[in-house]
C-alpha positions in Angstrom: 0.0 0.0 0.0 1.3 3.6 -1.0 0.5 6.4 1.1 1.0 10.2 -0.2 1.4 12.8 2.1 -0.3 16.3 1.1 0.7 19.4 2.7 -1.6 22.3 2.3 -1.1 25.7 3.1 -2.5 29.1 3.7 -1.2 29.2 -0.6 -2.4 26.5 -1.5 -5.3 24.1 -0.6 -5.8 20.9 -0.6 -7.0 20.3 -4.1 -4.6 22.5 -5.8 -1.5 20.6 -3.3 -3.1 17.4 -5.3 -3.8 18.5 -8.4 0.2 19.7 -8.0 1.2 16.4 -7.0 -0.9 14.2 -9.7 0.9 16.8 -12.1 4.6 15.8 -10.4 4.0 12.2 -10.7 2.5 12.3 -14.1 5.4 14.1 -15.3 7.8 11.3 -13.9 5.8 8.4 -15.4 5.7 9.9 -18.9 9.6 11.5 -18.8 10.8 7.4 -17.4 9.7 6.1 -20.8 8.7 2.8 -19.3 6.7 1.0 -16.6 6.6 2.3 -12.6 4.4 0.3 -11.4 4.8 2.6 -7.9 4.1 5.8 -10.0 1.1 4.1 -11.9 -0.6 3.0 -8.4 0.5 6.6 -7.1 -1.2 8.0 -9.8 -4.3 5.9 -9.8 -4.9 7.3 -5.7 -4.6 10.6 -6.7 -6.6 10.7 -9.6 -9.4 8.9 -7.5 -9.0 11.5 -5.0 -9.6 14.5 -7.0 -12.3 13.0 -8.5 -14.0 11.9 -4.9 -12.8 14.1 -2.7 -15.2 16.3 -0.6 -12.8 19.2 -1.2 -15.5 22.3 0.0 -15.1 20.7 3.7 -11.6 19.4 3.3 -10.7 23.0 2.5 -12.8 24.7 5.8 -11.7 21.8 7.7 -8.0 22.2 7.0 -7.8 26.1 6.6 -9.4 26.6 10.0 -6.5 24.5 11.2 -4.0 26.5 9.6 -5.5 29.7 10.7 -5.1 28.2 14.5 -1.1 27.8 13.6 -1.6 24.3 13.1 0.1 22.2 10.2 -2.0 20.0 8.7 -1.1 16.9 6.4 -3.1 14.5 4.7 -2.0 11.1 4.0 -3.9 9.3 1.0 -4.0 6.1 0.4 -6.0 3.2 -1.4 -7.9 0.5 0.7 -10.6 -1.1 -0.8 -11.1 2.9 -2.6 -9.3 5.8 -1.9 -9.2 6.8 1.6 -7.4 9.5 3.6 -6.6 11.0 7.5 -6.4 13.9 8.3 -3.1 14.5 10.5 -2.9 17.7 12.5 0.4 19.1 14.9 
């Protein structure tokens, strides 16, 4: 099982710090030129995230956080679907 790590900010919000990172590994699947089957699954998570993703409440639920001085990360991760936590210090 592969778990990403997304870290949001008072810049950027969850969906964009995804949308970023879908990007970042698309990029490195297509510039390898061959099979990855890590980057493939990696891929697969994310784009299942964007697509499922609650991101109106992830984005109040995180922002209040950061507003508090918090940092907040979210690790993704697929389990029978794509799941996530929320992880706050």
């Amino acid at each position: 099982m592969f778990e990403i790590e997304l870290i949001p900010d008072l810049e950027q919000c969850i969906e964009t710090v995804a949308r970023k990172e879908h990007a970042r590994v698309l990029a490195r699947l297509l510039a390898s030129g061959q099979r990855n089957r890590e980057l493939e699954e990696k891929l697969e998570i994310l784009r299942l995230f964007l697509e499922t993703a609650d991101f109106k409440k992830l984005r109040a639920e995180s922002e209040k956080m950061l507003l508090e001085g918090k940092r907040v990360r979210f690790l993704v991760y697929s389990d029978n679907g794509v799941k996530y936590e929320i992880r706050v210090t």
